[in-house]
MIFIKOL-241431 format. One line per 2 residues: for each residue x, y, z of N, C-alpha, C. Coordinates in steps of 0.05 Angstrom, whole numbers, padded with zeros to 5 digits. Each point is the difference from the previous one (the first is absolute). Layout:
! MIFIKOL-241431
X:Y:Z:X:Y:Z:X:Y:Z; ...
END
This chain:
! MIFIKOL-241431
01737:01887:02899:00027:00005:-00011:00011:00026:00012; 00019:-00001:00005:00019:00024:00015:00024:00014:-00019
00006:00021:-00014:00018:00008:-00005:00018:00035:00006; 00017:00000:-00006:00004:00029:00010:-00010:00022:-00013
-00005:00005:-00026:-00024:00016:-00011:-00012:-00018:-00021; -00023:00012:00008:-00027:-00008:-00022:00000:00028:-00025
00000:-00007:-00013:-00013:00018:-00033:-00021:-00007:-00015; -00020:00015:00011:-00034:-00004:-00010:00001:00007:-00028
-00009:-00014:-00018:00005:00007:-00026:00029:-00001:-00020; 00004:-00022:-00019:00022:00001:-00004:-00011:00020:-00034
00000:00019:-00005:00006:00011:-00027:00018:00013:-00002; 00016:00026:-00011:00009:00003:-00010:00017:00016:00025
-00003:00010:00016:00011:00017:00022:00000:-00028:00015; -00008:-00022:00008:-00005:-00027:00021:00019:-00017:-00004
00008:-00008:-00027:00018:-00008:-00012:00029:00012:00009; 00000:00021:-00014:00019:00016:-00001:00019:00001:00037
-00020:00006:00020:00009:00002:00022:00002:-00031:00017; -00018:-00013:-00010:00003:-00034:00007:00026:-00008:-00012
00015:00005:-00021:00025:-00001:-00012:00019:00009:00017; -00004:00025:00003:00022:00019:00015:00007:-00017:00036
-00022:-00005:00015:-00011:-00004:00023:00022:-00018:00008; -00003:-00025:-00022:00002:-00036:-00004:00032:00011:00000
00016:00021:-00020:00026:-00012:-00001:00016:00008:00017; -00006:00022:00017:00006:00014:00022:-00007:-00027:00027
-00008:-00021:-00002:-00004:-00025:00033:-00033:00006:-00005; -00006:00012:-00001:-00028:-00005:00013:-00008:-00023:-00005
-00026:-00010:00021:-00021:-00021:-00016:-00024:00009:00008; -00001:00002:-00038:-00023:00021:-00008:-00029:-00029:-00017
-00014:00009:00008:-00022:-00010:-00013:-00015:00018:-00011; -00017:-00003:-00028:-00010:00022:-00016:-00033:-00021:-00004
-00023:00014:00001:-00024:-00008:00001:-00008:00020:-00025; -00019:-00021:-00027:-00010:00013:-00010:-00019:-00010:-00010
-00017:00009:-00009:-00036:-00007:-00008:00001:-00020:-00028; 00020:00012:-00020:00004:-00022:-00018:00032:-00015:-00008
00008:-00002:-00013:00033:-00011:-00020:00005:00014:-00009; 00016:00027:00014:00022:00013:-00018:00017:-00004:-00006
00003:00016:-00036:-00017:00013:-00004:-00029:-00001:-00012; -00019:00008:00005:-00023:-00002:-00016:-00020:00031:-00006
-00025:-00009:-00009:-00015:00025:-00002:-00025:00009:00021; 00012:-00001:00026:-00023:00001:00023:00000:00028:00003
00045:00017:-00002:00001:00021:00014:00004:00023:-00033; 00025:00008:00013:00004:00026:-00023:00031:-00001:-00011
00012:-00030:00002:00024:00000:-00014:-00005:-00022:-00024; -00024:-00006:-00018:00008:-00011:-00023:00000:00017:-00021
-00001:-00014:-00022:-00005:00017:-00030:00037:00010:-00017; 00013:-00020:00015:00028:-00001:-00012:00014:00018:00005
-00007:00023:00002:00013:00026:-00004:00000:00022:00015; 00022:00010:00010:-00007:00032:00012:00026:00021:-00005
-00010:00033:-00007:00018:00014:00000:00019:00002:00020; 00021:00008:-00002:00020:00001:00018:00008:00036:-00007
-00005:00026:00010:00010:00017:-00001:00015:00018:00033; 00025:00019:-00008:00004:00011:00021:00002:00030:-00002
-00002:00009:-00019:-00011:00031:00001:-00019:-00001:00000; -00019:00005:00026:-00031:-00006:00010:-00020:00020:00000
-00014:-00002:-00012:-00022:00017:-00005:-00019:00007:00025; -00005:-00031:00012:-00013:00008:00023:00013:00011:00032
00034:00003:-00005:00008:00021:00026:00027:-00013:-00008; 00015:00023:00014:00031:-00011:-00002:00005:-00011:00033
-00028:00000:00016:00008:-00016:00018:00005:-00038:00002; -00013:-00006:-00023:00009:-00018:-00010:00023:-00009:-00011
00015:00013:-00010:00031:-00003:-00018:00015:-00014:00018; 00013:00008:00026:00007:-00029:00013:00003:-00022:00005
-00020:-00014:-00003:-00015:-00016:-00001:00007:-00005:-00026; -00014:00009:-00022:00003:-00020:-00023:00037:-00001:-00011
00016:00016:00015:00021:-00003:-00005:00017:-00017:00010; -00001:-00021:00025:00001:-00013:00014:-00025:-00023:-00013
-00018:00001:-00007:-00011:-00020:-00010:00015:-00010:-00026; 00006:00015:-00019:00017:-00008:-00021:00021:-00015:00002
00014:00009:00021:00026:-00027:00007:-00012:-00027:00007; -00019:00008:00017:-00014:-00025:00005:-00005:-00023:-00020
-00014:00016:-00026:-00010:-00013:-00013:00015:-00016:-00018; 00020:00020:00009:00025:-00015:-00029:00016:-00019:00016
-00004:-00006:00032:00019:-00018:00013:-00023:-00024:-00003; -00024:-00003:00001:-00008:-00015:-00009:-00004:-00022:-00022
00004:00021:-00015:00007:-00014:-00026:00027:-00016:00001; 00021:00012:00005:00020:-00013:00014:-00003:-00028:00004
-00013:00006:00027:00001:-00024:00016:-00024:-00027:-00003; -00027:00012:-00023:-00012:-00018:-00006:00012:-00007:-00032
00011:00012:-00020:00008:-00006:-00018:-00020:00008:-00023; -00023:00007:00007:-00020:00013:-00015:-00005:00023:-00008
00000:00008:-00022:00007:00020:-00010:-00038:00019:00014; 00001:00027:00009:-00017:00011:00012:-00002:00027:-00001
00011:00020:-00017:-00003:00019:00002:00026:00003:-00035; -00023:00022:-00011:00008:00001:-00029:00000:00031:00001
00025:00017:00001:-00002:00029:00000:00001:00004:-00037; -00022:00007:-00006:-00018:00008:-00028:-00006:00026:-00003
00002:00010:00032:-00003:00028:-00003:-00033:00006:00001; -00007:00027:00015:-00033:00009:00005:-00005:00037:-00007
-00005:-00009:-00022:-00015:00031:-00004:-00031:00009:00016; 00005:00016:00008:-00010:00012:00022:-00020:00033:-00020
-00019:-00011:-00001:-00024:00016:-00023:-00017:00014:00018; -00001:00027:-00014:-00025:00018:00018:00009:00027:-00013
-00017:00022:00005:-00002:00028:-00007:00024:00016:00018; 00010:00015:-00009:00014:00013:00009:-00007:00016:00029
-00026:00005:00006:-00007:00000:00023:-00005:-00016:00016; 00007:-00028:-00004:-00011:-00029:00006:00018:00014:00037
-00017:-00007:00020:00008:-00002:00024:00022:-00024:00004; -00005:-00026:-00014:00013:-00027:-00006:00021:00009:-00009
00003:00006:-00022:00017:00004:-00015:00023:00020:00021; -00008:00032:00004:00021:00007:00019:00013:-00010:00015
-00010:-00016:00017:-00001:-00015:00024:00038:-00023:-00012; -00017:-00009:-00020:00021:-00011:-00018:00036:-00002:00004
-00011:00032:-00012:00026:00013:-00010:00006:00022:00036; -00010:00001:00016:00008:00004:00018:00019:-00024:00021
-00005:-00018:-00001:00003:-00020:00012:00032:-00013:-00010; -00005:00005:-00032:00021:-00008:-00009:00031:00017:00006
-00008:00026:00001:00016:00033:00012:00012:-00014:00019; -00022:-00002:00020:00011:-00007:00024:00021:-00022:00010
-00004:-00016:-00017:00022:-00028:00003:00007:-00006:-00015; 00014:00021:-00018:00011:00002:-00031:-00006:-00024:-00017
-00025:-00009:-00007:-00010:-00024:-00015:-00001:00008:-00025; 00015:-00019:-00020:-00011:-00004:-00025:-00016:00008:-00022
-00002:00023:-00003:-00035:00010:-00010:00002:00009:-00020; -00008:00003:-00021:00003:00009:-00028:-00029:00020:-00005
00002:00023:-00007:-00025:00016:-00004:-00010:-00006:-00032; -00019:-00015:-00008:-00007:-00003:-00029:-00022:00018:00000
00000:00015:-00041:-00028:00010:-00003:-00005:-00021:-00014; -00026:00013:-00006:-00021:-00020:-00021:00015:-00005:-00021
00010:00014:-00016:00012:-00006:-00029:00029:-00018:00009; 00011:00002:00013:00016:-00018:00011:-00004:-00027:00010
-00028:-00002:00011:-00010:-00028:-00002:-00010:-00013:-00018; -00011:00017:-00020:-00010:-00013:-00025:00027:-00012:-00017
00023:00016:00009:00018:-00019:-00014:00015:-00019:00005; 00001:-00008:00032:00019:-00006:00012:-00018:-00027:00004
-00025:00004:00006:-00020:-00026:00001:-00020:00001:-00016; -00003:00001:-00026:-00022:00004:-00026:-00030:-00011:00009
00007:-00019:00025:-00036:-00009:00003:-00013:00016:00011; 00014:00025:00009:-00014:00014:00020:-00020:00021:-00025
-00019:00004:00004:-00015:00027:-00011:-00007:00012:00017; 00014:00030:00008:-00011:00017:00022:-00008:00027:-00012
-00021:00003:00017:-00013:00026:-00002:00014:00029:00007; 00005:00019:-00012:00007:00027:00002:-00007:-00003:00036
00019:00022:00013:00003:-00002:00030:00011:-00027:00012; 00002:-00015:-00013:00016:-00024:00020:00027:00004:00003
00013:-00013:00026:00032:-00006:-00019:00000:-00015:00033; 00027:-00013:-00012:00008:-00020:00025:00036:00002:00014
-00001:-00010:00018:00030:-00011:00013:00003:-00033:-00007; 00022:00002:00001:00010:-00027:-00005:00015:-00008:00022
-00001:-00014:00004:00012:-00011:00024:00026:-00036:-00005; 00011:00010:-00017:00028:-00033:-00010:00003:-00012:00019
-00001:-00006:00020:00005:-00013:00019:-00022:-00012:00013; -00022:00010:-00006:-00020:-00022:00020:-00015:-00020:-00034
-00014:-00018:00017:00000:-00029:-00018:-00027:-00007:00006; 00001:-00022:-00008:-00028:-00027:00008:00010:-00016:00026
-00014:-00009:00018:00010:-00017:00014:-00018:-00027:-00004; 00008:-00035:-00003:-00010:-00023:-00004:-00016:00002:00023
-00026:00001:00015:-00010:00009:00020:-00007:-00038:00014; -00013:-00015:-00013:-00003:-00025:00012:00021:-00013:-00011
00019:-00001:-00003:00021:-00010:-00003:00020:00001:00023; 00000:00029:00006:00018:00009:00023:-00011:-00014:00018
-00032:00006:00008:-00005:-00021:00026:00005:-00040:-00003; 00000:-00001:-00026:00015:-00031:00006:00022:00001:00007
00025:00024:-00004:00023:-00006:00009:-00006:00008:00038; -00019:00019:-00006:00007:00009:00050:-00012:-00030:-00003
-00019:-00015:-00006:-00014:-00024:00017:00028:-00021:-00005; 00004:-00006:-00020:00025:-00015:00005:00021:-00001:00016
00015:00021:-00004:00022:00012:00014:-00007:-00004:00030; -00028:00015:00010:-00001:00001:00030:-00009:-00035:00010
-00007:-00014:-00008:-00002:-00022:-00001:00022:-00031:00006; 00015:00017:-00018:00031:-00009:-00003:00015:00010:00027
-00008:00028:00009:00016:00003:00029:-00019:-00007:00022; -00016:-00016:-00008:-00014:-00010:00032:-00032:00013:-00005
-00009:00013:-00006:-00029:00014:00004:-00021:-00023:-00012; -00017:00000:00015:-00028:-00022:-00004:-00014:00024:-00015
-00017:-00016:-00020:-00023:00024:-00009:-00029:-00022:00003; -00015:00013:00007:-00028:-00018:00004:-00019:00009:-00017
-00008:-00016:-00021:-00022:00004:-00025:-00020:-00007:00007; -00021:00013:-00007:-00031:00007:00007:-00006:-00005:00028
00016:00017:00017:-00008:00006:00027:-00003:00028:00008; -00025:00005:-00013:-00015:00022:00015:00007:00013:00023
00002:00025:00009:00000:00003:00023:-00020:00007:00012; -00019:-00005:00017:-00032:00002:00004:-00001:00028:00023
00013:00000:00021:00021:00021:00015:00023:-00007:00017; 00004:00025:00010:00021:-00001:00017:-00009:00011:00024
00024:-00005:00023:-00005:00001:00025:00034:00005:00012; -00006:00015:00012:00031:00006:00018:00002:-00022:00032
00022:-00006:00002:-00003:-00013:00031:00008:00012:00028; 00004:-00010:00020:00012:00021:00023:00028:00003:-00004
00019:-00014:-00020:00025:00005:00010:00003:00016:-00031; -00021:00011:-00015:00004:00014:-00021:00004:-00004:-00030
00002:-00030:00004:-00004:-00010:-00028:-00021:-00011:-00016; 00000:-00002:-00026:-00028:-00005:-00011:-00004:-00025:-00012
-00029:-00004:00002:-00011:-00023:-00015:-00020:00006:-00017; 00001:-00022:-00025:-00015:00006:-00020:-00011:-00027:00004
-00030:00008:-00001:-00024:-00020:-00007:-00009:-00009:-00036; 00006:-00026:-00001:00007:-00011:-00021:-00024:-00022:-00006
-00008:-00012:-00020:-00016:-00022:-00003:00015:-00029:00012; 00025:00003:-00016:00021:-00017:00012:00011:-00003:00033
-00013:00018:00011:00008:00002:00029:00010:00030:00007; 00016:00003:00015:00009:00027:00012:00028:00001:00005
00011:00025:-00016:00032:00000:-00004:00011:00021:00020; 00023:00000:00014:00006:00020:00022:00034:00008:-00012
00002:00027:00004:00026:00005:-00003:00004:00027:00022; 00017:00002:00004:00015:00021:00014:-00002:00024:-00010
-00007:00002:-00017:-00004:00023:-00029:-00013:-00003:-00012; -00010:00014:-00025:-00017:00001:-00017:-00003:00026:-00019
00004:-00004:-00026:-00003:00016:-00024:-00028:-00004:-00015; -00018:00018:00007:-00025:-00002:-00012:00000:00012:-00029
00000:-00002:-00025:-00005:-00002:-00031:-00016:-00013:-00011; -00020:-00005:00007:-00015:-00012:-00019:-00032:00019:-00024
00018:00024:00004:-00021:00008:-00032:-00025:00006:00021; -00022:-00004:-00022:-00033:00004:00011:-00006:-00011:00027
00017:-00023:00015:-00002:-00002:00019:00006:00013:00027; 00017:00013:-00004:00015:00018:00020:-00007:00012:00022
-00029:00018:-00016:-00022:00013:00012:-00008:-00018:00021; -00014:-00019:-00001:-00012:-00022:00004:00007:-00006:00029
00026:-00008:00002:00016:-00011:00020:00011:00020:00018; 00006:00016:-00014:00005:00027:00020:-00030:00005:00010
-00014:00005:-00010:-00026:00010:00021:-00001:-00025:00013; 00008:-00019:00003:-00013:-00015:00024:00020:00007:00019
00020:00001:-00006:00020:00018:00022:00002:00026:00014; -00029:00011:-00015:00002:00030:00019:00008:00024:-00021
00006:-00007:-00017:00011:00023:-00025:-00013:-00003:-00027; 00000:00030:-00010:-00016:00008:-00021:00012:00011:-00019
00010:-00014:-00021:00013:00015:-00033:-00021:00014:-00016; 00002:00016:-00015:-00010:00014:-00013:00005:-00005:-00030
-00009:-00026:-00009:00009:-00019:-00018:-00026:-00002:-00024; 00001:00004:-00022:-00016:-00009:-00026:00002:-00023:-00019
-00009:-00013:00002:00001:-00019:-00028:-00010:00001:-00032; 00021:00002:-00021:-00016:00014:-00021:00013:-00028:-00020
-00024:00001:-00027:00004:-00023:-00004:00016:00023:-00026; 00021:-00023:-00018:00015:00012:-00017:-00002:-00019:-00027
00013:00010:-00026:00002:-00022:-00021:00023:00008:-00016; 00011:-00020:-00020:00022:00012:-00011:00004:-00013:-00023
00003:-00003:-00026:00004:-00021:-00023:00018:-00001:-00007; 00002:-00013:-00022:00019:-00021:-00020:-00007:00015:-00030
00017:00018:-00024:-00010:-00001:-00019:00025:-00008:-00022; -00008:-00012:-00019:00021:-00014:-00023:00010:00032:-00004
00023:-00003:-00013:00031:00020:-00005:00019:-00009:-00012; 00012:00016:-00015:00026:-00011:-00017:00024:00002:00017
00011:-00023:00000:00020:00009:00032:00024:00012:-00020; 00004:00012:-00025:00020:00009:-00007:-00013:00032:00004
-00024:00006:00006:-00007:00026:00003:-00005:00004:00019; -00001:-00017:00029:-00004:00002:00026:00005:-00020:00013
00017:-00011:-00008:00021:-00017:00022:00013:00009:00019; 00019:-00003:00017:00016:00014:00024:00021:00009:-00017
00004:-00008:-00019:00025:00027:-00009:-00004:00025:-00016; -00031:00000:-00011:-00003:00022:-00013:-00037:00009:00009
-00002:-00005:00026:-00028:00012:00016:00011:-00001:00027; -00010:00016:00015:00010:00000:00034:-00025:-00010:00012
00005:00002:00027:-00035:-00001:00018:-00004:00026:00003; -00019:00007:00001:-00006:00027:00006:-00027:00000:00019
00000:00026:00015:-00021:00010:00024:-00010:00027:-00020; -00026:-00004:-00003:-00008:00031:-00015:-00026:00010:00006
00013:00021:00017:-00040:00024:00010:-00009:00006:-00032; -00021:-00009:-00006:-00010:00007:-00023:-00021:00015:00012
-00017:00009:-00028:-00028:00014:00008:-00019:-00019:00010; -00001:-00031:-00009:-00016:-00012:00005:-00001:-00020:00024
00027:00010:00016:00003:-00027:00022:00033:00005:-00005; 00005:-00019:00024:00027:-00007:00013:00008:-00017:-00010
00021:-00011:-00022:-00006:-00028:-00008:00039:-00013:-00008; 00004:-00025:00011:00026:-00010:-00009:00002:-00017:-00016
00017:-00005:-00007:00007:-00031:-00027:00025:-00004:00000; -00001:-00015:-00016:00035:-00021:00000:00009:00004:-00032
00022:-00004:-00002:00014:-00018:-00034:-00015:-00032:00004; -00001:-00010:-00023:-00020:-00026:-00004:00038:-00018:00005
-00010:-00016:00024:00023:-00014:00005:-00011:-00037:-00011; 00023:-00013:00001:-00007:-00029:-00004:-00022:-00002:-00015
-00011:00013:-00027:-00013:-00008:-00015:-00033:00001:00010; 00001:00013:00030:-00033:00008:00009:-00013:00017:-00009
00013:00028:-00016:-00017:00010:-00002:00013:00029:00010; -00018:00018:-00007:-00002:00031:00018:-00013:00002:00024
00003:00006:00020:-00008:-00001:00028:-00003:00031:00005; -00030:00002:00008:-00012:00021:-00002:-00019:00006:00033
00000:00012:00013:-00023:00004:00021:-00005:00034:00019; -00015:-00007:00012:-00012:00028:00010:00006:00001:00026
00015:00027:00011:-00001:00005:00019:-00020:00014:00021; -00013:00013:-00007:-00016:00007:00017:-00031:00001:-00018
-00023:00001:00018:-00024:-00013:-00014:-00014:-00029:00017; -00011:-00015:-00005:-00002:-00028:00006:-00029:00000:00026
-00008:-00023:00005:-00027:-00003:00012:00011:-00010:00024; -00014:00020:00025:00004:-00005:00028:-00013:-00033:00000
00018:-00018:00021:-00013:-00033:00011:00006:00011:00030; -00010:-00016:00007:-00001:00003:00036:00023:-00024:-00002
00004:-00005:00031:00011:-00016:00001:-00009:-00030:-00002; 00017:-00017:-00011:-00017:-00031:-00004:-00018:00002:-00023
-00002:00013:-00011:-00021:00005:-00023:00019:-00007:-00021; -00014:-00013:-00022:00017:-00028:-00024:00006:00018:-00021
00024:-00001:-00012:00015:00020:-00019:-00016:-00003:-00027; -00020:00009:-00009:-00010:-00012:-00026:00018:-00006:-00027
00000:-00015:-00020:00025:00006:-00018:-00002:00021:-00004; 00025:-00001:-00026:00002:00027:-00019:-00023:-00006:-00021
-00021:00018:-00010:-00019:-00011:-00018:-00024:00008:00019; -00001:00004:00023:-00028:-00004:00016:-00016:00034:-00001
00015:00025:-00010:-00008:00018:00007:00006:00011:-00035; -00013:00013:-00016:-00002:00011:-00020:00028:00012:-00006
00010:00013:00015:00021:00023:00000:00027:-00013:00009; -00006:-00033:00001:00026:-00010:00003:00025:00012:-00023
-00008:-00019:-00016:00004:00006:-00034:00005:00027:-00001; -00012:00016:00000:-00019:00025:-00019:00028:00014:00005
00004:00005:00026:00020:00017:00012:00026:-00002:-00005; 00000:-00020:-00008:00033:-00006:-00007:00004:00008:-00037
-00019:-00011:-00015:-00007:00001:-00016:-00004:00030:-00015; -00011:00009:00015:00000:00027:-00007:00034:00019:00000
00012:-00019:00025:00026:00020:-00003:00016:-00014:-00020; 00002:-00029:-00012:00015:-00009:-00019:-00003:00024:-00027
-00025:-00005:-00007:-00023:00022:-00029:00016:00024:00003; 00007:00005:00026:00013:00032:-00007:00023:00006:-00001
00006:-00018:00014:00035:00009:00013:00019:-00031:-00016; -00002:-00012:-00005:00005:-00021:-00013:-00003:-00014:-00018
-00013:00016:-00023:-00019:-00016:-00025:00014:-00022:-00014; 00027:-00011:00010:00008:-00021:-00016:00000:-00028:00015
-00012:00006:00025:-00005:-00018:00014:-00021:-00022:-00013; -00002:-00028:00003:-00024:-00010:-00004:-00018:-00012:00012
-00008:-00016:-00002:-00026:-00010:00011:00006:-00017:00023; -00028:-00004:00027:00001:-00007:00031:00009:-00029:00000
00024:-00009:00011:00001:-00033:00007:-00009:00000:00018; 00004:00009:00026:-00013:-00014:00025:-00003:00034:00020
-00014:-00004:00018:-00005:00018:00018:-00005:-00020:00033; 00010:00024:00017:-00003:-00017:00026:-00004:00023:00025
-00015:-00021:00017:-00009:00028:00030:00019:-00003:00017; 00004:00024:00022:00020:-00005:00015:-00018:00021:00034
00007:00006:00017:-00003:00019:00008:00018:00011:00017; -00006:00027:00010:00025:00016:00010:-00022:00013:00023
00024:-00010:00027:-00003:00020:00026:00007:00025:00000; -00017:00013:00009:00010:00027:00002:-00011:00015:00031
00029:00022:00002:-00009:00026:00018:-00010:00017:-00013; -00013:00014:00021:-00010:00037:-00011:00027:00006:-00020
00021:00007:00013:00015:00007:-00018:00021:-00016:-00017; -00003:-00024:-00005:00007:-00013:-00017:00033:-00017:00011
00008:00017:00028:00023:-00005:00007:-00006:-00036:00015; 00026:-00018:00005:00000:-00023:00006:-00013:00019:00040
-00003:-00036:00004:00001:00005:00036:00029:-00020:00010; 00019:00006:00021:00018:-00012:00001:00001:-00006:00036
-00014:-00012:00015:00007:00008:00024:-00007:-00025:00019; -00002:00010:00028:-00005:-00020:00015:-00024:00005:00018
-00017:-00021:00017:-00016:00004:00017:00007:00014:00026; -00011:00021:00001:00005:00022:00026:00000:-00009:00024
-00026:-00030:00004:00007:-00010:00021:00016:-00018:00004; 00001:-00023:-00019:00009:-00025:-00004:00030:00001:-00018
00022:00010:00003:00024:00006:-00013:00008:-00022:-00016; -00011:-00023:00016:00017:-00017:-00013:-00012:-00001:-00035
-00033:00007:-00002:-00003:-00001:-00022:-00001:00025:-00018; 00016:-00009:-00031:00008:00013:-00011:-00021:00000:-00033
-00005:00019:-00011:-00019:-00006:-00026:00006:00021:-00020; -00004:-00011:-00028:00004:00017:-00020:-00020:-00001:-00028
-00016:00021:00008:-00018:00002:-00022:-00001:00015:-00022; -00026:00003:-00018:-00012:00020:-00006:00023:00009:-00032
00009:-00015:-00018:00027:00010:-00011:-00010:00016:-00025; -00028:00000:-00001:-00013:00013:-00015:00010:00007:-00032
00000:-00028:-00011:-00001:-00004:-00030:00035:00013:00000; 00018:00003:00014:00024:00014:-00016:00025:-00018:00026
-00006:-00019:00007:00019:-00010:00019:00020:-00022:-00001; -00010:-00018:-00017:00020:-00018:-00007:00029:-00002:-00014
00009:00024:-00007:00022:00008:-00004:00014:00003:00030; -00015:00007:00014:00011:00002:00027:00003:-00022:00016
-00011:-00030:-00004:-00001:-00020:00015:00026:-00004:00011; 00019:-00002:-00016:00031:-00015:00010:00011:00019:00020
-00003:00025:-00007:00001:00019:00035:-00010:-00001:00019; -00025:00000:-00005:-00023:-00008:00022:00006:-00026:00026
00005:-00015:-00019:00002:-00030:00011:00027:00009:00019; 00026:00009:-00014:00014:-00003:00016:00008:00022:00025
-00014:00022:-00005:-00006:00024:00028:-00010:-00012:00017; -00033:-00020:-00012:-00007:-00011:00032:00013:-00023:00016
00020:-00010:-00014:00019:-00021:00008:00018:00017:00021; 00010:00015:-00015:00021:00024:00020:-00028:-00002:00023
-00018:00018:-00005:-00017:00013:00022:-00005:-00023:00021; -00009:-00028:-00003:-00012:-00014:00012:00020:-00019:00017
00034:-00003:-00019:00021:-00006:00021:00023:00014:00008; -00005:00022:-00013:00019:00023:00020:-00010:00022:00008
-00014:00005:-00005:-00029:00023:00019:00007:00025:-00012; 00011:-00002:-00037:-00003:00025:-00009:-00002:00001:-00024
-00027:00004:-00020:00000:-00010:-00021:00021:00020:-00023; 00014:00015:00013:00032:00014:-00027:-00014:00018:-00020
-00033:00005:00006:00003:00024:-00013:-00018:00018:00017; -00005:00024:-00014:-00025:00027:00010:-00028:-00013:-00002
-00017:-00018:00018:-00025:-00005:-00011:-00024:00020:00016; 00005:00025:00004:-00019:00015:00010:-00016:00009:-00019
00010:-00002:-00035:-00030:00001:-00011:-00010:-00020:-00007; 00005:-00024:00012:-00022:-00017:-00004:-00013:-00007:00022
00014:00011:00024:-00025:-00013:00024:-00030:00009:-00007; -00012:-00019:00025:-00032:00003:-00004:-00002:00017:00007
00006:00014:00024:-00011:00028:00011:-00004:00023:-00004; 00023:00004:-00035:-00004:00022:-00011:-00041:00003:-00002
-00004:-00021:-00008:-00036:00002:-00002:-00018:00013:00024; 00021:00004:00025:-00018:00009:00024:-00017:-00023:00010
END
């Protein structure tokens, strides 16, 4: 099969740019290991924050500012409702590095930001019980985003403008040819395009080293639950999502939407897997539970009891930043990894920078902190 780009991996950034690719002429073909969406990569579990006064750099704010139109032209144009601004309190100590970071970011691109103390949150959101030294930002404008939902609208949509997607075709590797284009080795045979967008998660590593190149990539396994809530005490009109550096961990949650529940999980923490190594459930490690559990008991005592829990895992760099770039030798190929548990808010930008990058030879923003070589 021959097309003008290939996109290894269709999740949440694969989609997104397989969308973009398709309505701009291309003929794009997208290869992926299972039926997106599903739970192979790191876009299920319904839900993801959407914030833009960023804690982890205001070199991000661009980006998610330009992702927000995105997200809302999508909705648009698939008719699916995808993004619910509920608003994200933003929790940590007043020395919280996070937390500055915050309220710097927000300075800088005059964002939205509301300074709350503690006694102000106890009244403004009664579920909260916080400890002496906390206090938070609020942030009205950022939301929930429908996370596998949105990718049924990119698979549709790009679909509808021409893009093939190929389900459970592995990519075993790749190989460049003499006139510079690539082929992916498939069970189903071998796909060739003129281009190529490598995304595929834990695989990434994988395929790039047979190419000559070396990421500096981790796999950590993650979990996140489900707990019963009174949605008149933490529904989306009277609970936000919130990101909060506590003493005990990094940890986010949701308002209990559609009758699921409180959505609760941990950001940092979780058990190194190599690559290819099988995600165990939620339930398999003592401290699945414990951990979450423990921060409901303190910070939430009106929360109730566990409906469901689930595993997920998250790529990461040393420094937590995405990788955005291309092969030094092989130009034509292009790859985006590593989004390290905080990236899917970013997909609908993502997708459509490498669309710019891959048919007009300039992806429209600053990506010098995400190249690889900052690593040396």
């Amino acid at each position: 099969m021959q097309a003008d780009i290939m996109v290894i991996g269709a999740g949440s950034v694969g989609l997104a740019a397989g969308y973009q690719l398709a309505r701009r002429g291309a003929r794009v073909v997208l290869l992926d290991e299972g039926a997106p969406p599903h739970a192979l990569g790191s876009h299920h579990g319904s839900t993801r924050l959407i914030r833009y006064a960023y804690g982890e750099g205001a070199r991000y704010v661009p980006l998610l500012l330009r992702a927000r139109r995105l997200w809302q032209e999508l909705e648009a144009e698939s008719g699916e409702p995808l993004l619910l601004p509920c608003g994200v309190l933003n929790l940590g100590r007043a020395d919280s590095p996070f937390i500055h970071q915050v309220a710097a970011s927000a300075r800088e691109y005059g964002l939205a930001l509301e300074q709350v103390a503690r006694d102000e949150i106890a009244r403004r959101w009664p579920a909260w019980q916080l400890p002496a030294g906390l206090a938070g930002a609020f942030e009205p404008e950022a939301g929930v985003l429908y996370c596998e939902r949105a990718l049924l609208a990119w698979r549709r949509l790009a679909e509808r403008a021409g893009a093939r997607l190929l389900e459970h075709s592995a990519v075993r590797a790749l190989s460049m040819d003499s006139k510079g284009g690539v082929t992916a080795s498939t069970a189903q045979g071998e796909i060739r395009a003129s281009k190529a967008l490598l995304c595929a998660g834990q695989h990434t590593v994988t395929l790039l080293a047979g190419l000559g190149l070396s990421l500096p990539l981790t796999r950590v396994r993650k979990t996140f639950a489900w707990y019963r809530a009174d949605e008149k005490a933490m529904g989306p009109g009277c609970f936000p999502g919130f990101s909060a550096d506590l003493a005990e961990g990094i940890y986010y949650g949701f308002p209990t939407l559609d009758g699921a529940g409180f959505k609760l999980g941990r950001h940092d923490g979780g058990q190194p897997l190599a690559p290819g190594e099988p995600l165990a459930p939620f339930g398999a490690f003592e401290e699945d539970g414990a951990v979450l559990d423990a921060v409901v008991r303190a910070y939430l005592p009106g929360v109730g009891e566990l409906i469901e829990g689930k595993a997920c895992h998250y790529i990461r760099t040393p420094d937590e930043d995405f990788i955005l770039d291309r092969h030094p030798e092989h130009e034509r190929l292009f790859f985006a990894s590593a989004c390290s548990g905080h990236g899917f808010k970013f997909a609908a930008v993502l997708g459509e920078l490498f669309a710019h990058w891959m048919l007009d030879g300039d992806p429209g923003f600053d990506l010098a902190p995400f190249r690889l070589a900052r690593f040396g």
